[in-house]
C-alpha positions as CSV (number, residue, x, y, z in Angstrom):
1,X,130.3,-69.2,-98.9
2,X,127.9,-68.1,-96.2
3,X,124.2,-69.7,-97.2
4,X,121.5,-68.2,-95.2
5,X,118.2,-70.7,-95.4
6,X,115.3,-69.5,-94.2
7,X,111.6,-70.3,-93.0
8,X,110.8,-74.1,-93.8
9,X,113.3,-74.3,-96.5
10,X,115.9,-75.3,-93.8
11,X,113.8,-78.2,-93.2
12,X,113.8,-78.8,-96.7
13,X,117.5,-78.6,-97.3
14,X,118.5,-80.8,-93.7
15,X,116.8,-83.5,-95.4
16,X,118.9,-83.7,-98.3
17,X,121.9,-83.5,-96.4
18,X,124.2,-86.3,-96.3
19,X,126.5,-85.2,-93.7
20,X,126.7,-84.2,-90.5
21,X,126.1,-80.1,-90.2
22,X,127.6,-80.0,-86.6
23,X,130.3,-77.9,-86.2
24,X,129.6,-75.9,-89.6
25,X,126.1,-74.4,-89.2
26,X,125.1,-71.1,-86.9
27,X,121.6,-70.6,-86.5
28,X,120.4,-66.8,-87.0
29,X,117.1,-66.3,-85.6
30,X,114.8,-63.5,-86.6
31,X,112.1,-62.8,-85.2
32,X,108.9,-60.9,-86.1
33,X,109.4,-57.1,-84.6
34,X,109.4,-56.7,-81.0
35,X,107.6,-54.1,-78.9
36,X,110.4,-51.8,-78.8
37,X,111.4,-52.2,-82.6
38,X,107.7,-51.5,-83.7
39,X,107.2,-48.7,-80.7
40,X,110.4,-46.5,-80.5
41,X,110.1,-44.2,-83.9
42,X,106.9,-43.5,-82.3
43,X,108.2,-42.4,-78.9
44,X,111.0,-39.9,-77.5
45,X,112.0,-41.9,-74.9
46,X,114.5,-44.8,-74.9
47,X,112.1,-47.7,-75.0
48,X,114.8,-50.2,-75.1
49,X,116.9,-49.2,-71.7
50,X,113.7,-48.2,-69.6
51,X,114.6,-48.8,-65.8
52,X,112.9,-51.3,-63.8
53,X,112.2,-49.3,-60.7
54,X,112.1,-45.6,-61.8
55,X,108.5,-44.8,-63.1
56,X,108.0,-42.6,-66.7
57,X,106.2,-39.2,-66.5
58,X,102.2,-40.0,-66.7
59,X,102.0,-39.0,-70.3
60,X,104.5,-40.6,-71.4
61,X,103.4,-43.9,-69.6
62,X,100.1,-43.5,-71.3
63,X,101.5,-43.4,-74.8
64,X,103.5,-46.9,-74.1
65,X,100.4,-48.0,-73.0
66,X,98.5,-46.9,-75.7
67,X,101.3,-48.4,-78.3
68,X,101.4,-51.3,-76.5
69,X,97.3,-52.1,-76.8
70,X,97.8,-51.8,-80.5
71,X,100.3,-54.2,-80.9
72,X,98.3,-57.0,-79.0
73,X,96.1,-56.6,-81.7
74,X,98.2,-56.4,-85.2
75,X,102.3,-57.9,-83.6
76,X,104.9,-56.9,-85.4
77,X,104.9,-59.2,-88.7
78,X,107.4,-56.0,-90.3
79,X,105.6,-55.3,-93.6
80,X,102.5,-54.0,-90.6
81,X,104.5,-51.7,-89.8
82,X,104.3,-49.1,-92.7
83,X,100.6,-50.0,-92.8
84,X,98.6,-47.5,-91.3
85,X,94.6,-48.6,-92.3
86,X,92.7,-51.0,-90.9
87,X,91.6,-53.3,-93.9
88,X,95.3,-53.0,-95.0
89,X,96.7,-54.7,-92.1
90,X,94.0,-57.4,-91.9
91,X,94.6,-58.4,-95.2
92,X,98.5,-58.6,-94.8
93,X,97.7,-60.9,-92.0
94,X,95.3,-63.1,-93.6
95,X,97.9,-63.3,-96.8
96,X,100.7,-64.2,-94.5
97,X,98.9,-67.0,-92.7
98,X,97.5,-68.3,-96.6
99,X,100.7,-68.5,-97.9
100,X,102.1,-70.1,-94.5
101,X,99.4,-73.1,-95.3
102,X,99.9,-73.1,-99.4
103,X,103.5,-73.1,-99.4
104,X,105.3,-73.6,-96.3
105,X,103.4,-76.0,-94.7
106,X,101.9,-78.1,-98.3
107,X,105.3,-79.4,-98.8
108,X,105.9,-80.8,-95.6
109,X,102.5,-82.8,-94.5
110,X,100.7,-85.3,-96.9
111,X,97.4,-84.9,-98.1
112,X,95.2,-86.1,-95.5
113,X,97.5,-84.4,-92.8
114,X,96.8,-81.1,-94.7
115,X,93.0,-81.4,-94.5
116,X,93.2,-81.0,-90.6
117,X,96.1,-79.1,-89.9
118,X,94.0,-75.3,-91.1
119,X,91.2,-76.5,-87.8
120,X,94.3,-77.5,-86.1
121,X,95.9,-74.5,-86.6
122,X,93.1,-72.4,-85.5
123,X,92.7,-74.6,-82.5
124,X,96.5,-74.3,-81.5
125,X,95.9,-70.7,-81.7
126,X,92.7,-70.0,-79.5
127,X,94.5,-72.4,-77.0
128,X,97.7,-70.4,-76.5
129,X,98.8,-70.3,-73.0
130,X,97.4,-73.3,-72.2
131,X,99.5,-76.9,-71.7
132,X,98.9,-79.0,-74.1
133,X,97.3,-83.1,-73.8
134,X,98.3,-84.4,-76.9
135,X,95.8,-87.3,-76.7
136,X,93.0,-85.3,-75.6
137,X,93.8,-82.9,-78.2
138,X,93.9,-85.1,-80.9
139,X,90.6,-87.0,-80.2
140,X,88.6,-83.1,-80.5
141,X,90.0,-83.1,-84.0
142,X,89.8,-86.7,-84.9
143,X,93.6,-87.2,-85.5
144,X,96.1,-89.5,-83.4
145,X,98.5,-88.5,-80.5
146,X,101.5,-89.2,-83.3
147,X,100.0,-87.0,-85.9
148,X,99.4,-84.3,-83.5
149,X,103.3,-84.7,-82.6
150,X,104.1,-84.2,-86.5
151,X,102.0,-80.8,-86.7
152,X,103.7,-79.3,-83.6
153,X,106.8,-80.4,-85.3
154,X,106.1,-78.8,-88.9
155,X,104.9,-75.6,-86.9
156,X,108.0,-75.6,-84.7
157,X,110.4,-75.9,-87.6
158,X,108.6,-73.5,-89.7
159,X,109.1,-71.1,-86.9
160,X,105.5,-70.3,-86.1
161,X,104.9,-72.2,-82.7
162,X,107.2,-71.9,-79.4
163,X,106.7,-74.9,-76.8
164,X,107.5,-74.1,-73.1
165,X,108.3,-76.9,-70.7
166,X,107.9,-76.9,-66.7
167,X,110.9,-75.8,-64.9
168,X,111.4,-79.2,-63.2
169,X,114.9,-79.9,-62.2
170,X,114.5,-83.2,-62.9
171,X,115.4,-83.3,-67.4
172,X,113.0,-86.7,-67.9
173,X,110.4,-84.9,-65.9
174,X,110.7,-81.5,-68.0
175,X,110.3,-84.4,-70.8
176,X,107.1,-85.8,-69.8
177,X,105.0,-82.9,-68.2
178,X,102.7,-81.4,-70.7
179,X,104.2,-77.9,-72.0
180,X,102.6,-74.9,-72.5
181,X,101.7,-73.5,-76.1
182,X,102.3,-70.3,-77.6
183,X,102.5,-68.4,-81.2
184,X,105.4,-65.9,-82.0
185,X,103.4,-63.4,-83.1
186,X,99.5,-62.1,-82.0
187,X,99.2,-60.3,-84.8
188,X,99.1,-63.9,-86.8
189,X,97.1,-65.3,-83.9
190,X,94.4,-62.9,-84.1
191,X,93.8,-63.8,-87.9
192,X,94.0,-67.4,-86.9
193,X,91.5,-67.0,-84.5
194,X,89.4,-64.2,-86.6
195,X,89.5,-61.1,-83.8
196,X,91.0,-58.1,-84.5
197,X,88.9,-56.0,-81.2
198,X,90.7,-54.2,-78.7
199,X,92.3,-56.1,-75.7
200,X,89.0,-54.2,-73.7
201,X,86.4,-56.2,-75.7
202,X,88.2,-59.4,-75.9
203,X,86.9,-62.3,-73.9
204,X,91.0,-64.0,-74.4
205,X,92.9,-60.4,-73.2
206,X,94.4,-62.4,-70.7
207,X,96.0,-65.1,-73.2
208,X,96.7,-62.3,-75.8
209,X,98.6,-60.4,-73.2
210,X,100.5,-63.7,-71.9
211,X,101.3,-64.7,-75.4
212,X,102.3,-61.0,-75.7
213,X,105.0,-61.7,-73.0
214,X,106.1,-65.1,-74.5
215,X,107.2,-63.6,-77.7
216,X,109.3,-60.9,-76.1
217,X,110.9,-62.7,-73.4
218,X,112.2,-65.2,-76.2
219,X,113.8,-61.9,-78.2
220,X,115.1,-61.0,-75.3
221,X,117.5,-63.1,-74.0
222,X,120.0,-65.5,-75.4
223,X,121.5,-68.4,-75.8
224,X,122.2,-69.0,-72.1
225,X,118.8,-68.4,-70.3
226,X,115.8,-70.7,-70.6
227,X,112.1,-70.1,-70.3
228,X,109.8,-72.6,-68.9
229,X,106.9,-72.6,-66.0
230,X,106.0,-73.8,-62.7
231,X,102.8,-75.4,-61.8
232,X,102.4,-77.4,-58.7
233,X,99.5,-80.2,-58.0
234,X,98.0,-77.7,-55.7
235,X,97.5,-75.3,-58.8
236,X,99.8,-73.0,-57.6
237,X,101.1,-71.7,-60.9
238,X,104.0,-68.9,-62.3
239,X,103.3,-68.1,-65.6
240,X,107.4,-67.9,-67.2
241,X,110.9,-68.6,-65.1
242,X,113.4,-67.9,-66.4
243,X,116.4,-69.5,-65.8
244,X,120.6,-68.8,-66.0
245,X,122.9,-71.3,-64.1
246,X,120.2,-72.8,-62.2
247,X,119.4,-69.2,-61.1
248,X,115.5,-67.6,-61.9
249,X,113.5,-65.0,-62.0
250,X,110.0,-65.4,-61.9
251,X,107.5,-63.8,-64.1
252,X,103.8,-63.3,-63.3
253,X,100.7,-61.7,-65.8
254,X,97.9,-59.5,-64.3
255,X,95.9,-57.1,-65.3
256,X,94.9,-54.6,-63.2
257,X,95.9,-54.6,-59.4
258,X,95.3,-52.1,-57.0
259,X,98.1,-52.8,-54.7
260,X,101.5,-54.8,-54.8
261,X,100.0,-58.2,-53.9
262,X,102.9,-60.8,-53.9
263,X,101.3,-64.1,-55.7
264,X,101.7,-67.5,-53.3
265,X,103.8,-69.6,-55.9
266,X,106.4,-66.4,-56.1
267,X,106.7,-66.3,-52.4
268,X,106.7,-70.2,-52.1
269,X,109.7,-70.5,-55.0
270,X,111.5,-67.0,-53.1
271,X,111.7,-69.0,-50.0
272,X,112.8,-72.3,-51.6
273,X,115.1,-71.6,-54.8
274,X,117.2,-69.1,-56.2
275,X,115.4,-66.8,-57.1
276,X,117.4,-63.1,-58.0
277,X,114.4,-61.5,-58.9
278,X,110.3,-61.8,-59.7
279,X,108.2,-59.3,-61.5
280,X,104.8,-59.0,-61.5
281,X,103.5,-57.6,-65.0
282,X,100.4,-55.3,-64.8
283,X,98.9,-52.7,-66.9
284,X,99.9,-49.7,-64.4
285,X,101.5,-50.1,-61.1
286,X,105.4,-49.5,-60.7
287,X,106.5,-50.8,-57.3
288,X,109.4,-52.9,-55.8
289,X,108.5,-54.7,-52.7
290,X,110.5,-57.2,-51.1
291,X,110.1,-61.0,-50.3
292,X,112.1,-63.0,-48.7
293,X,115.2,-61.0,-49.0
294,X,114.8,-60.6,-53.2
295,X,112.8,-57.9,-55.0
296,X,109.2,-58.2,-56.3
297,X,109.1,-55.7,-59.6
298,X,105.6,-54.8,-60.1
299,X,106.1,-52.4,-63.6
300,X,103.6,-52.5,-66.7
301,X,103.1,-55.0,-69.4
302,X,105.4,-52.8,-71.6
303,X,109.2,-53.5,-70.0
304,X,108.7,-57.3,-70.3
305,X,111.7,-56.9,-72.4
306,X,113.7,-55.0,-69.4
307,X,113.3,-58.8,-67.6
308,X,116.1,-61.0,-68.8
309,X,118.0,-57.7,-67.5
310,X,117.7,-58.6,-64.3
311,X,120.1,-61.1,-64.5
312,X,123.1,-58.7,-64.8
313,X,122.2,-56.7,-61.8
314,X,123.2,-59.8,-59.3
């Protein structure tokens, strides 16, 4: 028999196991919607196999882009995506993240845990992007470093929270550095956080469209790539590598740029690692310049799924 457990009832069922699961489990992850999933019955284009470096016809540029600013907003939690009013979709969002607290998350913490873990929730949520102190972050809610370690874990298990580590060769460094924080889905963010505006009103666009990027890099690749980040003690920062056989490609989140302007940490790690590629996400300009020998992909926020690509075009 093939018994498919899903949500936090896997975390439910390892516990009563008294055997070892290696060798006879598979892990089938599914993921809210991504951008293409949610987009394509809305488009006559092939969303999914978009090139890199050959630009789409303005107007239908401007209806990804278009499709793409509502799904900051609303993600692509699936039953959204037959919902076409306003006060329809907030309501399936605010249900979705009330159940996650009542019965997903109730039978994991204890009582006291449970008080705190709705503020740090929310908190978790208006933070995303940012690397995470546990101490520090524990002493603004009143909670201890080791209970702020047991609420990551209940939201990483229950499939709600990714973690992203630094992209330190060193594995006991990777360890130690704070990671970075992010939600799989904005759509459950923005009810967390209580903002449903446009990305054009929003004084976190930049985080909504980073976490944006974080959620459909990790449905993008598989099982052999790795996403992490690079910050140096100069501040010199990339915002996702990703990484296959000690090979990367680095990924960098802008808005709006006028011009092709390489960031310093992508021409730093060009000239030092191996690097096969770096793009440059934006919300218009498609350009390919080159640095240090490898290709800098400036192309809108809308093919971060086309990135892990890049690895089969060595």
């Amino acid at each position: 028999y093939k018994v498919y457990a899903s949500g936090s009832s896997s975390i439910k069922i390892h516990s009563h196991l008294k055997q070892s699961a290696v060798g006879r489990v598979r892990r089938t992850r599914i993921f809210p919607l991504s951008f293409v999933e949610w987009a394509q019955p809305q488009l006559d284009l092939d969303l999914a196999n978009l090139a890199m470096d050959k630009p789409l016809a303005p107007r239908a540029a401007a209806r990804c882009s278009d499709l793409l600013e509502e799904f900051l907003v609303w993600g692509g939690m699936p039953e959204l995506s037959t919902a076409s009013k306003e006060l329809e979709r907030r309501e399936i969002l605010q249900e979705i993240v009330g159940l996650y607290l009542e019965k997903d998350v109730a039978s994991l913490l204890r009582k006291d845990e449970l008080m705190k873990f709705n503020e740090f929730l929310r908190l978790i949520a208006i933070r995303c992007g940012q690397q995470l102190n546990k101490s520090r972050f524990g002493n603004g809610l009143g909670i201890s470093a080791r209970q702020v370690e047991r609420q990551l874990l209940v939201m990483e298990h229950t499939f709600v929270l990714r973690l992203a580590g630094t992209d330190y060769a060193n594995p006991t460094k990777r360890l130690v550095k704070a990671p970075k924080m992010y939600l799989y889905d904005n759509g459950v963010r923005n009810a967390l956080v209580r903002d449903f505006r446009p990305r054009a009103l929003r004084p976190d666009a930049g985080a909504l469209v980073e976490n944006h990027v974080s959620g459909e890099l990790e449905k993008a690749i598989d099982v052999s790539v790795d996403i992490c980040f690079h910050r140096t003690a100069d501040g010199q920062e990339v915002d996702f590598v990703l990484e296959r056989d000690r090979l990367k490609i680095l990924v960098e989140v802008k808005s709006g740029l006028a011009r092709p302007k390489i960031p310093p940490a992508i021409s730093d790690l060009s000239r030092r690692e191996d690097v096969v590629a770096s793009v440059v996400l934006n919300d218009g300009l498609r350009q390919t310049v080159d640095c240090a020998g490898k290709p800098v992909h400036f192309v809108p926020h809308y093919l971060a799924h086309r990135i892990p690509s890049l690895f089969s075009q060595m």
